[in-house]
Structures are given as C-alpha cells and as structure tokens.
C-alpha positions in Angstrom: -26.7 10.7 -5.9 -29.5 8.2 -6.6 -29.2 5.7 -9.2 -31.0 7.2 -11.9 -28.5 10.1 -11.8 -25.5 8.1 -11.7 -26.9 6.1 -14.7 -27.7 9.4 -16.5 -24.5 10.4 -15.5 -22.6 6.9 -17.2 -24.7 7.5 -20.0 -23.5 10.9 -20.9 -19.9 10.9 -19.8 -18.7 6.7 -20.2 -17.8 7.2 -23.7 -15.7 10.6 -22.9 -13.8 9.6 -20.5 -12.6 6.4 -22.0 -11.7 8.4 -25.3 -9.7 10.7 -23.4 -7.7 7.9 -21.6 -7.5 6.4 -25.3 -5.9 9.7 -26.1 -3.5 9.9 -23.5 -2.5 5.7 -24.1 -3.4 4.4 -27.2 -4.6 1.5 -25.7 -8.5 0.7 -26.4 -8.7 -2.1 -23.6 -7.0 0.0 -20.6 -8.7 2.9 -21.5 -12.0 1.2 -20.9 -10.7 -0.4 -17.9 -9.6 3.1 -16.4 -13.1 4.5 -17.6 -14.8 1.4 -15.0 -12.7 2.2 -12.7 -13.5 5.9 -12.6 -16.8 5.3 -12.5 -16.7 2.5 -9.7 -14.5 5.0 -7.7 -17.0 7.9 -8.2 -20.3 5.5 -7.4 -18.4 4.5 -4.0 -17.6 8.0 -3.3 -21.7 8.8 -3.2 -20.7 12.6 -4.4 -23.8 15.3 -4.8 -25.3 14.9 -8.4 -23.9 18.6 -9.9 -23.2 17.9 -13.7 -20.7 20.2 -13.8 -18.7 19.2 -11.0 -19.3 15.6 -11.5 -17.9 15.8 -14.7 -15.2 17.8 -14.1 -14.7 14.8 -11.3 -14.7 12.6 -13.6 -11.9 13.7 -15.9 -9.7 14.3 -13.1 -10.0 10.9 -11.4 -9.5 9.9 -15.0 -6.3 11.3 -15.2 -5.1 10.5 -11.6 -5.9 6.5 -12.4 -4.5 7.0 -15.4 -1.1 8.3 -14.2 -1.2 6.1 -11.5 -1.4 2.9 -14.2 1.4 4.3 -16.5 3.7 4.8 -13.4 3.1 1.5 -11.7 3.9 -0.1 -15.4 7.3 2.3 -15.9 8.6 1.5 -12.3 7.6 -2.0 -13.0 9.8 -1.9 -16.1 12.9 0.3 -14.7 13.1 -1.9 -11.8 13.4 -4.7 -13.9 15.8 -3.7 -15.9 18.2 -2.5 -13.3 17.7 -5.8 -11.3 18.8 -7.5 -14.4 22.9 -7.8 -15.0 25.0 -10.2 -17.3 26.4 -13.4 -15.4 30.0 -14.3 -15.9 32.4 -16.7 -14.0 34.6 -13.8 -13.3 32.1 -11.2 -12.3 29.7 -12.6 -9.7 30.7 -15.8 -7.3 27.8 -18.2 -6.5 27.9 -17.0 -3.1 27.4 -13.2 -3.8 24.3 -14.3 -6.4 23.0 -15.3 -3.1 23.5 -12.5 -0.9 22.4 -10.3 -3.8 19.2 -12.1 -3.8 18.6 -12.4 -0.5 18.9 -8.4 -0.6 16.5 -8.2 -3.6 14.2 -10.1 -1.5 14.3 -7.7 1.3 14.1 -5.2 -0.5 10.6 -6.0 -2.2 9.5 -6.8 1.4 10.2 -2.9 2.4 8.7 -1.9 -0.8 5.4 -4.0 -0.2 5.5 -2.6 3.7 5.6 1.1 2.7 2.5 3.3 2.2 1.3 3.4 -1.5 2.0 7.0 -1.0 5.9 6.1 0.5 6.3 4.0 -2.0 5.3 6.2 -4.9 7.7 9.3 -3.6 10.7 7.3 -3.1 10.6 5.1 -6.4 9.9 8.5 -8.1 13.1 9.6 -6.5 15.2 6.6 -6.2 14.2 4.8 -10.1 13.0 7.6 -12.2 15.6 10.5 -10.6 12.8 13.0 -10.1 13.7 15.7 -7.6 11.5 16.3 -4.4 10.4 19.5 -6.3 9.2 17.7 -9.3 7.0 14.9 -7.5 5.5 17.6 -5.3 4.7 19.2 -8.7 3.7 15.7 -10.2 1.8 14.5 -7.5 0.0 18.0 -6.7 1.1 18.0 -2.9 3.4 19.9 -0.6 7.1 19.5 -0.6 7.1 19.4 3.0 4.7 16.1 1.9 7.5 14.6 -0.2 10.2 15.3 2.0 8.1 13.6 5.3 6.9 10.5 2.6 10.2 10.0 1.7 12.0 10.2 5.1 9.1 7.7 6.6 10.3 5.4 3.4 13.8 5.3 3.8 13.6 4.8 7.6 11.4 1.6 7.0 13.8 0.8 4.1 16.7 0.9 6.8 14.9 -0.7 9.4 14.4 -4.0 6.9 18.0 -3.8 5.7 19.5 -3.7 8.5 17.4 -5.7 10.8 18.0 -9.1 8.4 21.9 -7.5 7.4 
C-alpha cells in the first residue's frame, strides 16, 4: 500500500473507527488512542490497498485492540481487589504478611514470564471464571488452543512456585 493510499485510507475511515470504539467505551480519549493504534498496526502490517477488505480490517483490529484494553483494565482491577484483605492483629501474623508477599511477588514474576497469549487464557480462567469453552469462543481460537495455553501457563506457574517454595 503506498502512502497516498494509506492517507486516503486515514482520511476516510479515522473518524469511523474511533466513533465506533467511542460506542463500545464511552471514552473520547481511548477511543482515539485505539483508533492510532489501529492504524499504526495496519500501516506496519503493509496489507494490499482493497477498500473493502481494508476496512473491514480496520474494524476488526478495532475491536480486537479494543477488547484487549478493556480486559487488561478488568484483570487489572479484579486482581487488585482480590490481593487486597482487611489486616487485624488476630488474623494475619507479621510473619505470614511476609510469606504472603513474597508469594504475590512470585506470582507477578510467572505472570510477566508467560506468553501474552498464556497469560490472557489462564487469568480469563483463573480471575474472571470463564470456562475453556468460553475463551475459545471469546478469543476466536481452538479449544485444543486454550487447553495447550493454559497447560503451558500453569506448568510455568508451578515451576516459579515451587522452584523459590
């Protein structure tokens, strides 16, 4: 795709796609972040100028960067929330606010190690309860995908736990 088309391209389709990502958030800012990012992603890829397709393209990396934003912010949140508990003197000794940390801090180690791909399957699993059916369906691949994602993840997530437990 030469410049010219890509421009023509931007020209027709910017203010689309960020609607449609305003749409879908409500958010003016992110949806014109996600729009730049679309369009970054599709001028790296170098596609074949075909209106059609391209815009077609467009929308669905729209909504893939899209989803991918709102799950990174909900798995942001959840884990937050379940990391956070009420401190008492009689429910957690110095020492095991220690060893509870020291965990936490393995386990974000694991988490940062993993595929983006790992890591998506197993905290759609393990934080948002999704079934392996469901984030095959969400994420548009196989089961036999999620099941072989998820099995690589926990095995790294053992292999951390254990090696430093």
């Amino acid at each position: 795709m030469t410049k010219n088309e890509f421009k023509k391209l931007f020209d027709e389709q910017f203010d689309r796609i960020r609607n449609y990502i305003y749409y879908r958030s409500g958010d003016k800012d992110l949806a014109t972040d996600i729009a730049q990012d679309v369009f970054m992603k599709f001028w790296e890829k170098d596609f074949d100028y075909d209106p059609k397709k391209n815009v077609g393209l467009l929308y669905k990396l729209a909504a893939n960067e899209f989803i991918s934003k709102y799950r990174h912010e909900k798995v942001a949140e959840n884990y937050k929330n379940t990391v956070q508990f009420k401190l008492n003197d009689e429910a957690i000794k110095p020492d095991e606010l220690i060893e509870y940390e020291q965990l936490k801090d393995e386990y974000e180690k694991a988490l940062a190690e993993m595929t983006e791909k790992q890591r998506t399957v197993f905290l759609l699993s393990r934080h948002e309860g999704c079934k392996q059916t469901e984030i095959a369906e969400r994420l548009g691949i196989s089961l036999k995908a999620v099941e072989k994602r998820m099995r690589n993840a926990l095995g790294l997530l053992r292999l951390r736990l254990n090696y430093n437990g």
